[in-house]
Phi, psi and omega in degrees: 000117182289185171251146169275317174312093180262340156256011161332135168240109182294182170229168158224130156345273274243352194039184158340332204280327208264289170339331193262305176308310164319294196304311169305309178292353172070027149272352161206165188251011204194137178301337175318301191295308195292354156316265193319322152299350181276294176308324176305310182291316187280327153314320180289323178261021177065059204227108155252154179275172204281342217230163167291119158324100160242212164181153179253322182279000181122191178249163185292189197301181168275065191323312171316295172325284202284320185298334187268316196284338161226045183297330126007271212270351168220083208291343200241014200250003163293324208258297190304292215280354175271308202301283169348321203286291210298296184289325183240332175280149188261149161161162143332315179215182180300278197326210058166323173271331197270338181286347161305286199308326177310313209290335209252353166271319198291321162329307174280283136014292120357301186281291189293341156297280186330294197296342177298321250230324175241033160251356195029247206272354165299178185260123183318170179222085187309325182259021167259325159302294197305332177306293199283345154325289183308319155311278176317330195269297167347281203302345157284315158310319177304302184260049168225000000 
């Protein structure tokens, strides 16, 4: 079931400040993008965060909107945040699922906070995340 809510805005625990950094260090270029990496991340490594997302400044852009609206330019993150939605997030109905979805990108959010945390004041290096992603997805695949 694809989502309907097409105007969903996620949120984050974390409001801006982590989002802003990223972004000031030129590791991403936009909160849209680092959303999606978050759902990603928190999905692949099985991570949802402990506390519900919420925010006082509001939500991020309306990601569903602009990704079905320049699906062209971004062919896979509609079809990847459905497949999630759909496959992996828990609630009862849509709201409940799309509120999953905030939770388990804030997972992924998390994880780039820790790797963050322990580069200081450098800059992430994503294709150093993807080695250790990848390392995990190994190392799980081995014991099973």
């Amino acid at each position: 079931m694809p989502i309907k809510s097409l105007g969903h805005r996620p949120i984050s625990h974390y409001g801006y400040t982590f989002y802003d950094e990223l972004i000031k260090d030129e590791t991403f270029t936009d909160k849209s993008n680092i959303w999606g990496i978050g759902l990603l991340l928190g999905y692949i490594l099985k991570r949802r965060t402990k506390n519900q997302p919420t925010s006082t400044v509001g939500g991020l852009t309306r990601i569903m909107v602009t990704y079905t609206e320049n699906k062209k330019d971004f062919p896979l993150f509609l079809e990847t945040t459905n497949f999630i939605f759909d496959h992996y997030a828990v609630g009862a109905d849509e709201k409940a699922k799309l509120k999953d979805l905030d939770r388990i990108a804030d997972g992924g959010i998390e994880y780039l906070m820790e790797e963050k945390e322990k580069l200081g004041a450098a800059p992430l290096d994503i294709s150093k995340i993807i080695q250790k992603v990848k390392q995990v997805e190994k190392e799980e695949n081995s014991t099973t």
